[in-house]
PDB file of N, H, CA, C and O in Angstrom:
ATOM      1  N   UNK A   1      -4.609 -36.840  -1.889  1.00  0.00           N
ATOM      2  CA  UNK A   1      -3.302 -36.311  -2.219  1.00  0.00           C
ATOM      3  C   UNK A   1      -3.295 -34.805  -1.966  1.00  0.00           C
ATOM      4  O   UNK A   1      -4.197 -34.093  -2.408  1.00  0.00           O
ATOM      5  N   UNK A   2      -2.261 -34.316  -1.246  1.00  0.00           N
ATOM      6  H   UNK A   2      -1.529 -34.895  -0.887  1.00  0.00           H
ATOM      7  CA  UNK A   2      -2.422 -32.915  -1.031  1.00  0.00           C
ATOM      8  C   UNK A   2      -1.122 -32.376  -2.083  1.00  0.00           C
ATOM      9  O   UNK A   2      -0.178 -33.123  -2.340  1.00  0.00           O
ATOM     10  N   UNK A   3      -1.226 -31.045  -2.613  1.00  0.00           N
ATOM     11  H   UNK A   3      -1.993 -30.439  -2.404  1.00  0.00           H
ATOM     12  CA  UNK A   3       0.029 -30.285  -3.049  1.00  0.00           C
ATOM     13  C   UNK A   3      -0.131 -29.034  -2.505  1.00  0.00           C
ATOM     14  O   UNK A   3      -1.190 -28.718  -1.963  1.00  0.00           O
ATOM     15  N   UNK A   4       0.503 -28.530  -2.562  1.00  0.00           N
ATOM     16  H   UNK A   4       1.363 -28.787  -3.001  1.00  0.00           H
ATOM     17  CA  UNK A   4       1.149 -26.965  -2.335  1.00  0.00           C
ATOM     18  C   UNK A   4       0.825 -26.212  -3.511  1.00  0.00           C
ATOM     19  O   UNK A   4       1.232 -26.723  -4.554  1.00  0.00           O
ATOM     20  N   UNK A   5       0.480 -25.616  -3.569  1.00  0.00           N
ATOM     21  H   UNK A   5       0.150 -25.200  -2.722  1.00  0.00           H
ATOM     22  CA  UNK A   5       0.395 -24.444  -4.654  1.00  0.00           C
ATOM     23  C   UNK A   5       0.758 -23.137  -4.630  1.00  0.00           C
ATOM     24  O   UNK A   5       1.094 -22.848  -3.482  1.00  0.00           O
ATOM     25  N   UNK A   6       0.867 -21.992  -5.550  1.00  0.00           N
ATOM     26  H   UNK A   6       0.594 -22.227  -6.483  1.00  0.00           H
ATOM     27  CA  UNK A   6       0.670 -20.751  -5.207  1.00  0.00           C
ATOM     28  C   UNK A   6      -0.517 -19.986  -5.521  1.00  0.00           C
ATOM     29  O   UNK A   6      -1.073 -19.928  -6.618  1.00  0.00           O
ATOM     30  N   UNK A   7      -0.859 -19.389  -4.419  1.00  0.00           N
ATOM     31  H   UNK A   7      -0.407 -19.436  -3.528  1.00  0.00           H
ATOM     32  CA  UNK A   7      -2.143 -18.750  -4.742  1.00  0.00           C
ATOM     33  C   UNK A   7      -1.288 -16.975  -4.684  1.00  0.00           C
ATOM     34  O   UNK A   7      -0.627 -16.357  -3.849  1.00  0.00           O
ATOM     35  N   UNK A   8      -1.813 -16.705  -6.147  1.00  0.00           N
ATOM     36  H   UNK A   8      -2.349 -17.207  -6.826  1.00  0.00           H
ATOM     37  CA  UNK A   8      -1.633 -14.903  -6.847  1.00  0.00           C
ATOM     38  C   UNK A   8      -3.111 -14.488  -6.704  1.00  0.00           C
ATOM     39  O   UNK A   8      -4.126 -14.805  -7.325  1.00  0.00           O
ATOM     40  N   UNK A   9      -2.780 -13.348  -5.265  1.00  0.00           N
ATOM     41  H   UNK A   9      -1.956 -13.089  -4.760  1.00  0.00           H
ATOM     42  CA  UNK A   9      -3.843 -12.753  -5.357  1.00  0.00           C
ATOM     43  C   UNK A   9      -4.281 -11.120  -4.742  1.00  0.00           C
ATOM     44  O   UNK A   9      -3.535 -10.729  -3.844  1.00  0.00           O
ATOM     45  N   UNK A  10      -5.185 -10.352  -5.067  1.00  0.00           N
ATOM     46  H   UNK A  10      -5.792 -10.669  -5.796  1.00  0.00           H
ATOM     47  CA  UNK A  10      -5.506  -8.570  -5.176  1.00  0.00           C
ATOM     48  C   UNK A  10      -7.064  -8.746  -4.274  1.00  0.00           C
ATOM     49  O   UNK A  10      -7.849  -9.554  -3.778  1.00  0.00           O
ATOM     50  N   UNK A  11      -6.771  -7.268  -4.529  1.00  0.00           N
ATOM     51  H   UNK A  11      -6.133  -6.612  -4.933  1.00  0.00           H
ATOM     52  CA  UNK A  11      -8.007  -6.544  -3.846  1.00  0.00           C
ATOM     53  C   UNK A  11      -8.799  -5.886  -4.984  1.00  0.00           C
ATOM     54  O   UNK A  11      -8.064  -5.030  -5.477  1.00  0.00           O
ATOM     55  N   UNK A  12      -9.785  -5.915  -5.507  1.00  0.00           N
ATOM     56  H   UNK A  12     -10.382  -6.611  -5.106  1.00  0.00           H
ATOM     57  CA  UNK A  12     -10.622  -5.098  -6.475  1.00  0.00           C
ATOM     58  C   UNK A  12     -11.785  -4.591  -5.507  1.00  0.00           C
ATOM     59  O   UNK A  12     -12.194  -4.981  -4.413  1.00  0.00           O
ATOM     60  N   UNK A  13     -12.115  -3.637  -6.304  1.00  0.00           N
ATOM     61  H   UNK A  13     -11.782  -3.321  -7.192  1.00  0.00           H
ATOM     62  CA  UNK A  13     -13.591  -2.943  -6.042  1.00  0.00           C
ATOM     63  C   UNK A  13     -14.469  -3.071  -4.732  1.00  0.00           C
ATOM     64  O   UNK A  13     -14.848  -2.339  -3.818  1.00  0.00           O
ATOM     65  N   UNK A  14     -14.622  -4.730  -5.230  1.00  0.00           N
ATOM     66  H   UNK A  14     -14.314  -5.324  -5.973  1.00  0.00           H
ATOM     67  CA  UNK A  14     -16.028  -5.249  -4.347  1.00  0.00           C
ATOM     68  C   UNK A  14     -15.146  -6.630  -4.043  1.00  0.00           C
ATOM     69  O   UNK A  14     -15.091  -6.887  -2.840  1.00  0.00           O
ATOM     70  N   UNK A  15     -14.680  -7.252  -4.620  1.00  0.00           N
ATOM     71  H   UNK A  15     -14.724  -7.043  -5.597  1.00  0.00           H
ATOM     72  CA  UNK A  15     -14.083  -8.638  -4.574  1.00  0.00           C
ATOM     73  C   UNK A  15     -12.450  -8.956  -4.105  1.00  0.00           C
ATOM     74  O   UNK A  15     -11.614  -8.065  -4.250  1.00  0.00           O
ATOM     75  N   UNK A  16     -12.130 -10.077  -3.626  1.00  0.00           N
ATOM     76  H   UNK A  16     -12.810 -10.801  -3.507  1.00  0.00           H
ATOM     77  CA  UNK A  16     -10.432 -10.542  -3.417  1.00  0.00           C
ATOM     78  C   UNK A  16     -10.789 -11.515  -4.878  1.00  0.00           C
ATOM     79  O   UNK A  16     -11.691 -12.341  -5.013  1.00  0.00           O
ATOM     80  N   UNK A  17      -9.704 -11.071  -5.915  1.00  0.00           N
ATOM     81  H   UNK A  17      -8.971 -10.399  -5.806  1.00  0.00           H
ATOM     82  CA  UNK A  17      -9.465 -12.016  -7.351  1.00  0.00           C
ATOM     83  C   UNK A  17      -8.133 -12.915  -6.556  1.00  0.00           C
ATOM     84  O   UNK A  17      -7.523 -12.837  -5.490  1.00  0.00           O
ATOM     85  N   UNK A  18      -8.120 -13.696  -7.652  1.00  0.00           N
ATOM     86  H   UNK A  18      -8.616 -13.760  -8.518  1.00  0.00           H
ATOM     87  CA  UNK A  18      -7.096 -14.642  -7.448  1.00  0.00           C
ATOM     88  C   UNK A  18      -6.557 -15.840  -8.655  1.00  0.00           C
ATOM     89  O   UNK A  18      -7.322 -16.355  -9.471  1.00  0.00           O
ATOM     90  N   UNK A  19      -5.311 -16.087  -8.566  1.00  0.00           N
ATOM     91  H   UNK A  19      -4.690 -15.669  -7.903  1.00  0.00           H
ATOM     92  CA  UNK A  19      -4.993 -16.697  -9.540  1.00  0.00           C
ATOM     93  C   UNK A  19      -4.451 -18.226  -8.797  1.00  0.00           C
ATOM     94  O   UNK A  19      -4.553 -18.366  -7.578  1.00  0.00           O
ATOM     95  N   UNK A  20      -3.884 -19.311  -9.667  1.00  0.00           N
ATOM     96  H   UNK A  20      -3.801 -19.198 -10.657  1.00  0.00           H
ATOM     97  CA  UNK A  20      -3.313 -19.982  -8.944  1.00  0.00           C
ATOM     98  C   UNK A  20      -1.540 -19.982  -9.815  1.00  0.00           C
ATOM     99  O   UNK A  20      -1.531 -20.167 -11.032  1.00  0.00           O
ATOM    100  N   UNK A  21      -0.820 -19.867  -9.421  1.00  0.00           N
ATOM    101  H   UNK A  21      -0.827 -19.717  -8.433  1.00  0.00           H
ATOM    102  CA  UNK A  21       0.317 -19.343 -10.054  1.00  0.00           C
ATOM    103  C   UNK A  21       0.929 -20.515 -10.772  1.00  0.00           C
ATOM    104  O   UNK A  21       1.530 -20.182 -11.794  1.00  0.00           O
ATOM    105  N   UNK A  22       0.930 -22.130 -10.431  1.00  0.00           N
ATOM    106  H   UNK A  22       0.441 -22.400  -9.601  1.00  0.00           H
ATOM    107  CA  UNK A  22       1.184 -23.050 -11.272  1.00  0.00           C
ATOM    108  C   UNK A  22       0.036 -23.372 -12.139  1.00  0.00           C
ATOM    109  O   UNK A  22       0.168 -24.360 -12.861  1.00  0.00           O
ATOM    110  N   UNK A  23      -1.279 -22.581 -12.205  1.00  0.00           N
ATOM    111  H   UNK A  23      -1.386 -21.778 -11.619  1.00  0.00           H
ATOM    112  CA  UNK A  23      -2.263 -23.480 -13.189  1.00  0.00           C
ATOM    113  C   UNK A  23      -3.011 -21.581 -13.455  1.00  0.00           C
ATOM    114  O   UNK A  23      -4.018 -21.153 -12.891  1.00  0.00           O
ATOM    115  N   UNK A  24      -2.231 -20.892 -14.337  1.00  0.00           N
ATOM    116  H   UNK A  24      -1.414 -21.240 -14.796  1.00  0.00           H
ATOM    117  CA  UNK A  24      -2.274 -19.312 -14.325  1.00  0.00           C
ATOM    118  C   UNK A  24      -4.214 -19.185 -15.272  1.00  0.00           C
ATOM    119  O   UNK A  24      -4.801 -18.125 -15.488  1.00  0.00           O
ATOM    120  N   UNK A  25      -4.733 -20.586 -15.624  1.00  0.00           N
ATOM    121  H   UNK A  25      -4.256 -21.448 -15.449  1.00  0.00           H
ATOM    122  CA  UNK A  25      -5.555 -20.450 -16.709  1.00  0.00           C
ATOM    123  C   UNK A  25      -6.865 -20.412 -15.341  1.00  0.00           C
ATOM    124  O   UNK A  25      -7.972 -19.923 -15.568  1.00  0.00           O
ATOM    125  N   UNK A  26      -6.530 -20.949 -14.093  1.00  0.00           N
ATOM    126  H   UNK A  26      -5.631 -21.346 -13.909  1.00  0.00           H
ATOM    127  CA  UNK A  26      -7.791 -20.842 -13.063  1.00  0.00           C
ATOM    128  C   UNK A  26      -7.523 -19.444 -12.270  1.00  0.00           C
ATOM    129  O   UNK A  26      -6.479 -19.046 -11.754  1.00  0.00           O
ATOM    130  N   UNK A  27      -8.697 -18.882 -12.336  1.00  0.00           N
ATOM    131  H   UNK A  27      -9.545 -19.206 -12.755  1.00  0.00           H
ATOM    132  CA  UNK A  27      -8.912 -17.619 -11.716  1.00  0.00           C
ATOM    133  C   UNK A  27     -10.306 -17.916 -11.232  1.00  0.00           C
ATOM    134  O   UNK A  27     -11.167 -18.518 -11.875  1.00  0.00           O
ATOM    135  N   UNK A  28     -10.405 -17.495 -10.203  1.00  0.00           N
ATOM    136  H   UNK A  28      -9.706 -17.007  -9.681  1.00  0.00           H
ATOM    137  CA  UNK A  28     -11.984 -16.825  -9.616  1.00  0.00           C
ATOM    138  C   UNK A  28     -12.441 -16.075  -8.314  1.00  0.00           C
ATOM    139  O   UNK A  28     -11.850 -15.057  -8.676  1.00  0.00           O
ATOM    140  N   UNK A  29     -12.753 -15.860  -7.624  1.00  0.00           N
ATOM    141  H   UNK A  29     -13.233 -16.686  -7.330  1.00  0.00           H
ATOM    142  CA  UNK A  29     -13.179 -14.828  -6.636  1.00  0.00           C
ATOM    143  C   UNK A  29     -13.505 -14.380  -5.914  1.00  0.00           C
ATOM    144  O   UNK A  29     -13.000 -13.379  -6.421  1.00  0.00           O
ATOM    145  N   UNK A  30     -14.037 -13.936  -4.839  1.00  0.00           N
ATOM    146  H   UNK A  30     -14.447 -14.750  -4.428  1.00  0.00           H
ATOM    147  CA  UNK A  30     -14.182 -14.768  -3.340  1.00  0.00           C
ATOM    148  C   UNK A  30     -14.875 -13.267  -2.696  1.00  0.00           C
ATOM    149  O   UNK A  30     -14.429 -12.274  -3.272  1.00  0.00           O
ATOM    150  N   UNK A  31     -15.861 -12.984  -1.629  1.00  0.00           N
ATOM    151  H   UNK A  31     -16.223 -13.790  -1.161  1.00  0.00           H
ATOM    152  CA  UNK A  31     -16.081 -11.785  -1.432  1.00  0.00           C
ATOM    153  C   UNK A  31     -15.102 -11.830   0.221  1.00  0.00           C
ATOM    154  O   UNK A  31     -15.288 -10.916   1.025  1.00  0.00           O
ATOM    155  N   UNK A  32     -13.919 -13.190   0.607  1.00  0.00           N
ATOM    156  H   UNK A  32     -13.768 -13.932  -0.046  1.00  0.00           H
ATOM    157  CA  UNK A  32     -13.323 -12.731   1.530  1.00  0.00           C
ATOM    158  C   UNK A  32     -12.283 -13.156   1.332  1.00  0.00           C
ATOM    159  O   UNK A  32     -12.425 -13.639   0.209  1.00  0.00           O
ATOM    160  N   UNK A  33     -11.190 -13.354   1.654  1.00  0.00           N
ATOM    161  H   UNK A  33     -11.075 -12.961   2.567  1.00  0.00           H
ATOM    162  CA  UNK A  33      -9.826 -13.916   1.395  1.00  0.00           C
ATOM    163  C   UNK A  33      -9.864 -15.601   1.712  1.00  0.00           C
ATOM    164  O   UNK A  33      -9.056 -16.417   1.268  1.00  0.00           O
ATOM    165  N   UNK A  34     -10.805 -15.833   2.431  1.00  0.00           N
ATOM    166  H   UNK A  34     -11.462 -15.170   2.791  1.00  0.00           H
ATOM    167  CA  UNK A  34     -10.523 -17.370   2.862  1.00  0.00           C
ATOM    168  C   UNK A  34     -11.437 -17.756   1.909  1.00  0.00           C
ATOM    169  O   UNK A  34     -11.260 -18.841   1.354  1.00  0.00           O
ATOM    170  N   UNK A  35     -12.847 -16.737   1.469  1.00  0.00           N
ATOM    171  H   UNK A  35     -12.991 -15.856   1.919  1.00  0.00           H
ATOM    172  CA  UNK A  35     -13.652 -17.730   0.592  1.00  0.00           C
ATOM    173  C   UNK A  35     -13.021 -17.366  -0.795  1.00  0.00           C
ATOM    174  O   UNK A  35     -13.565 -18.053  -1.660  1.00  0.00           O
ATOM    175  N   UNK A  36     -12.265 -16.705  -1.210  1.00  0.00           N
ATOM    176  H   UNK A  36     -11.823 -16.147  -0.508  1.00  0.00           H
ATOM    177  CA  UNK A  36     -11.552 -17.051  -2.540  1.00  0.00           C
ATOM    178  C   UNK A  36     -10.678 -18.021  -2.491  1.00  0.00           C
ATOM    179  O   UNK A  36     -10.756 -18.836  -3.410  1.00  0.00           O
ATOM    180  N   UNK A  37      -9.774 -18.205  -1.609  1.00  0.00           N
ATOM    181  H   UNK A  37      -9.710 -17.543  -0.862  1.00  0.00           H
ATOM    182  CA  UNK A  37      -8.784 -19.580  -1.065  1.00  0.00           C
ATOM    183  C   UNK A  37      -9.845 -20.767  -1.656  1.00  0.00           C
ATOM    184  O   UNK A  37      -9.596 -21.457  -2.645  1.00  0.00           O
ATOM    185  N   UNK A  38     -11.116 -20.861  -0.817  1.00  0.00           N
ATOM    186  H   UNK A  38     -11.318 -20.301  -0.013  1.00  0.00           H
ATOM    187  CA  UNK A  38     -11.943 -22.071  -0.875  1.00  0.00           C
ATOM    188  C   UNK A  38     -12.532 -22.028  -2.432  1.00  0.00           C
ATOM    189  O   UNK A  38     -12.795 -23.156  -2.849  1.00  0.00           O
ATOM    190  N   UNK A  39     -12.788 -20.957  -3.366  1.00  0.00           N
ATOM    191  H   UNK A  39     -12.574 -20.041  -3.027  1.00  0.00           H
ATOM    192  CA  UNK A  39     -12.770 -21.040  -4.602  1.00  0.00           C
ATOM    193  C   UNK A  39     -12.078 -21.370  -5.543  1.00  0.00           C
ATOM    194  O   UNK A  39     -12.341 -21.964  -6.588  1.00  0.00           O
ATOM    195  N   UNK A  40     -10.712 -20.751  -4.925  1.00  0.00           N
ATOM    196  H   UNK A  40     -10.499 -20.268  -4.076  1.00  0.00           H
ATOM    197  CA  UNK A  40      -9.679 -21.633  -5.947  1.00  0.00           C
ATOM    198  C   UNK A  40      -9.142 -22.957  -5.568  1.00  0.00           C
ATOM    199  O   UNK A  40      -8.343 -23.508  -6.326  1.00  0.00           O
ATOM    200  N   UNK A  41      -9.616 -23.679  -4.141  1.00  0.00           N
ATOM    201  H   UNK A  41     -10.264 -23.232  -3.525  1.00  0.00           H
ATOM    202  CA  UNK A  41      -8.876 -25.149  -4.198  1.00  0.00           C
ATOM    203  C   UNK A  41     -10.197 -25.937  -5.142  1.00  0.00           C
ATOM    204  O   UNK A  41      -9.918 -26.663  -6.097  1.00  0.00           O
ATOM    205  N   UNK A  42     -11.649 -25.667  -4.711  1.00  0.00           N
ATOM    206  H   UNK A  42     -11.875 -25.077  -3.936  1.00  0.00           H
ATOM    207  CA  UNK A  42     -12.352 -26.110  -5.642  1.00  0.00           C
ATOM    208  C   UNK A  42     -12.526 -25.841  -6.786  1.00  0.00           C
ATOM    209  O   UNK A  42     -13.593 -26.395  -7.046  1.00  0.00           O
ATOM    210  N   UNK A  43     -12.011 -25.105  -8.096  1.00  0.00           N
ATOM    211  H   UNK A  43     -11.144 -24.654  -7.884  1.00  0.00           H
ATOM    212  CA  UNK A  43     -12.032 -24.951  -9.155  1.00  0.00           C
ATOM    213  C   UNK A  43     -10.761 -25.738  -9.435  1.00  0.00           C
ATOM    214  O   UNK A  43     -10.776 -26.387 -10.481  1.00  0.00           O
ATOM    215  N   UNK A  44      -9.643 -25.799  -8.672  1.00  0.00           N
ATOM    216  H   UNK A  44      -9.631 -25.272  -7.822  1.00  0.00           H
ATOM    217  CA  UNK A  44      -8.253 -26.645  -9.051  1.00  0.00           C
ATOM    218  C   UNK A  44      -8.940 -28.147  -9.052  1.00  0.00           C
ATOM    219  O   UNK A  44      -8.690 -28.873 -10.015  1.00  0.00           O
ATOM    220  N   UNK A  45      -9.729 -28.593  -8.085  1.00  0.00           N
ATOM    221  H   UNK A  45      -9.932 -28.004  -7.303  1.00  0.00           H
ATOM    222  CA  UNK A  45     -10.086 -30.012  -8.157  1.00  0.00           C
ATOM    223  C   UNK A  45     -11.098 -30.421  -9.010  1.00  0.00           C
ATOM    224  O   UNK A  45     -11.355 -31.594  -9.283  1.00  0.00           O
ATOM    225  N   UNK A  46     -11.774 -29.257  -9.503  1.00  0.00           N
ATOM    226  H   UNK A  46     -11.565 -28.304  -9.281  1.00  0.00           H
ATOM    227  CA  UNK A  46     -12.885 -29.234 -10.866  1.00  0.00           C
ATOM    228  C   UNK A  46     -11.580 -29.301 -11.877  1.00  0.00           C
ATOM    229  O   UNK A  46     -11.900 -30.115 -12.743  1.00  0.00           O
ATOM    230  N   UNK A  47     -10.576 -28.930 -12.085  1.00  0.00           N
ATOM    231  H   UNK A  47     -10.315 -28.269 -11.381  1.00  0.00           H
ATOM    232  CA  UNK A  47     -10.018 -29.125 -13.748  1.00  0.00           C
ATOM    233  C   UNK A  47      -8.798 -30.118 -13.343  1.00  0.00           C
ATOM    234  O   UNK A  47      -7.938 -30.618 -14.068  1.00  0.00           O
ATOM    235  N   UNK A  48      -8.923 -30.189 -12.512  1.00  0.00           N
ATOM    236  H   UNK A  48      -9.622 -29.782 -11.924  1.00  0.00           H
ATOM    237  CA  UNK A  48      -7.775 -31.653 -12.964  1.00  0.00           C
ATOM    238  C   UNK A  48      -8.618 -32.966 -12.570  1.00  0.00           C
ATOM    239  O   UNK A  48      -8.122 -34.018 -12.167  1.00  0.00           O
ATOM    240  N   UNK A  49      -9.969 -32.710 -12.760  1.00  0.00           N
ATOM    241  H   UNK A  49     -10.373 -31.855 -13.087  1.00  0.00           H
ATOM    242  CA  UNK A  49     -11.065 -33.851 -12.846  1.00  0.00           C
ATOM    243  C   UNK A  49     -10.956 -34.911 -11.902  1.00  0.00           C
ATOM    244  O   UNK A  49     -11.143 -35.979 -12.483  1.00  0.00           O
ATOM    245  N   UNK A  50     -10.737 -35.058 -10.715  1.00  0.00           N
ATOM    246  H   UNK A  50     -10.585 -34.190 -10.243  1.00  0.00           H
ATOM    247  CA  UNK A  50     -10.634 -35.515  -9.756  1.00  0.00           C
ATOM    248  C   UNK A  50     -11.814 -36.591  -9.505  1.00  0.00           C
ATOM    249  O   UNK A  50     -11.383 -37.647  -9.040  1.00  0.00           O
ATOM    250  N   UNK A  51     -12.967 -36.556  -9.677  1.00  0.00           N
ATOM    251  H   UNK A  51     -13.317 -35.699 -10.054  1.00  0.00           H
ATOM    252  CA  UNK A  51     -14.097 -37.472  -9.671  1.00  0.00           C
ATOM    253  C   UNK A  51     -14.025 -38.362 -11.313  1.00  0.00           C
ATOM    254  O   UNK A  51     -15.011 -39.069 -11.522  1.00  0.00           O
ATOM    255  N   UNK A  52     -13.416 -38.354 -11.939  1.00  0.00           N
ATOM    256  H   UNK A  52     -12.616 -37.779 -11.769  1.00  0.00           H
ATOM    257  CA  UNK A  52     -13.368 -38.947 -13.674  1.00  0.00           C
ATOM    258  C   UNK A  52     -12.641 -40.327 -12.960  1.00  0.00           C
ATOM    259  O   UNK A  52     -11.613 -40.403 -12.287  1.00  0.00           O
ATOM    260  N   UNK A  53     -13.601 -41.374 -13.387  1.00  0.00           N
ATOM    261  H   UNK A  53     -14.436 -41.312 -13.934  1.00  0.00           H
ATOM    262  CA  UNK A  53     -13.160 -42.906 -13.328  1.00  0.00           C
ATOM    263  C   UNK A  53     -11.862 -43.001 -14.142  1.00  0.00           C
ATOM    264  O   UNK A  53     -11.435 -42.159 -14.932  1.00  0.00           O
ATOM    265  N   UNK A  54     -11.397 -43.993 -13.862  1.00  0.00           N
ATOM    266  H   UNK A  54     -11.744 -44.677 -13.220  1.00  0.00           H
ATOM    267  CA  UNK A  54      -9.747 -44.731 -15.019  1.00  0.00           C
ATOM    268  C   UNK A  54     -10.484 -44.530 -16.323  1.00  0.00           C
ATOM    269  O   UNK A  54     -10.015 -43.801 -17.196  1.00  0.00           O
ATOM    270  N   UNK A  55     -12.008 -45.376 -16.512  1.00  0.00           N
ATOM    271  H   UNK A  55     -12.389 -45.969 -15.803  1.00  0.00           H
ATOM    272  CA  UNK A  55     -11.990 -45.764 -17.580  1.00  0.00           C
ATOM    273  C   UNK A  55     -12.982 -45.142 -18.409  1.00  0.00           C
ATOM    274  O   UNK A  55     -14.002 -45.733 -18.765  1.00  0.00           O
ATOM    275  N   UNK A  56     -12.610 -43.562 -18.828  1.00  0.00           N
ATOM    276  H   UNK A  56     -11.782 -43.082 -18.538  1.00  0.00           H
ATOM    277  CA  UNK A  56     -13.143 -42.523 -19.083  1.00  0.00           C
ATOM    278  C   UNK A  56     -13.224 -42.477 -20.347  1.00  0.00           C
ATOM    279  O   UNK A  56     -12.515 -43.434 -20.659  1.00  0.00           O
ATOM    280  N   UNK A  57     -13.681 -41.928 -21.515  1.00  0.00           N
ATOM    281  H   UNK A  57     -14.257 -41.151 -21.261  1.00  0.00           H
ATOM    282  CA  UNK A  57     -13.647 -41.506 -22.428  1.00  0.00           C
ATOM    283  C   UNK A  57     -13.643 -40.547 -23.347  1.00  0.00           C
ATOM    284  O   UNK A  57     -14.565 -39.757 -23.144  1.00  0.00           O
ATOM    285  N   UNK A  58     -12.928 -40.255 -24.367  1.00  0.00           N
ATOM    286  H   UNK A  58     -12.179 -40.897 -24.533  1.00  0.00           H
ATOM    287  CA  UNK A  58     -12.724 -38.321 -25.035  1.00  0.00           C
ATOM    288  C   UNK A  58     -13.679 -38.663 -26.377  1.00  0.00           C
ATOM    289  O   UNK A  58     -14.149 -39.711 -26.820  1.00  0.00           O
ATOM    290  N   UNK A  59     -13.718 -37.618 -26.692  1.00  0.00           N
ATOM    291  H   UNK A  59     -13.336 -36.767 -26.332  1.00  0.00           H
ATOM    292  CA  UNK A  59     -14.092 -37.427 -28.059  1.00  0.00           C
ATOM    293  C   UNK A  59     -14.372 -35.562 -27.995  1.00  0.00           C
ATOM    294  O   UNK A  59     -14.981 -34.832 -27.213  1.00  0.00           O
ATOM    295  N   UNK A  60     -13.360 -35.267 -29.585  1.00  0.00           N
ATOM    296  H   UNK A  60     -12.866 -35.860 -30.220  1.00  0.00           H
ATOM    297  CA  UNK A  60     -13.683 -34.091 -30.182  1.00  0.00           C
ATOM    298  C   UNK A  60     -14.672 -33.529 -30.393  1.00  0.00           C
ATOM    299  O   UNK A  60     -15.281 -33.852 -31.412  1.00  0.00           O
ATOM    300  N   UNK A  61     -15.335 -32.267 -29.356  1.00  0.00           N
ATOM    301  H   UNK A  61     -14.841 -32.005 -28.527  1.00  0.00           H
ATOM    302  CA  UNK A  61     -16.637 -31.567 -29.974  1.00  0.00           C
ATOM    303  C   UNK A  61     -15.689 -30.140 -30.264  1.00  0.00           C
ATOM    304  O   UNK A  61     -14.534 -29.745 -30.109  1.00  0.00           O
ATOM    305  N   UNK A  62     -17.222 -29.588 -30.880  1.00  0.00           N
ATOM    306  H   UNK A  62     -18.160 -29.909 -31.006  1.00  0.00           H
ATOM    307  CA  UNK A  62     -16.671 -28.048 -31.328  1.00  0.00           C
ATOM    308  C   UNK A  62     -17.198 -27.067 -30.927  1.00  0.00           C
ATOM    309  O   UNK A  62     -18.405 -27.307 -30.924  1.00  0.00           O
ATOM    310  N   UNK A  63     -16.984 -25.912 -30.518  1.00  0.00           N
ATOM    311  H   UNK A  63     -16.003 -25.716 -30.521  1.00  0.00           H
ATOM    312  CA  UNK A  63     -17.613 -25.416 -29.587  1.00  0.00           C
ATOM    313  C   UNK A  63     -17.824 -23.921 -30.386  1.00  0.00           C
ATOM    314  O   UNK A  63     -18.439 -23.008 -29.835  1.00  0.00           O
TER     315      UNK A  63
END
């Protein structure tokens, strides 16, 4: 499944930061513009758990 997203993103110091503008809680960082691109599609497919079977299970820890 592909989507579109927005990628929010700067120039710092040493690094290109970046946000993803529909999911504002993933940020991370890239030392070029395409490898922050490739950081933030793989951190988007790390939190919307993309490898998690149907028949998954939760339980409350505390952290």
């Amino acid at each position: 499944m592909q989507k579109n997203l927005t990628m929010i993103y700067w120039k710092s110091d040493k690094f290109w930061l970046g946000k993803i503008k529909e999911c504002p809680e993933i940020m991370t960082q890239g030392k070029t513009l395409a490898e922050l691109e490739e950081n933030l599609k793989d951190a988007f497919q790390m939190m919307v758990m993309e490898d998690v079977p149907e028949n998954y299970r939760e339980k409350s820890i505390t952290l």
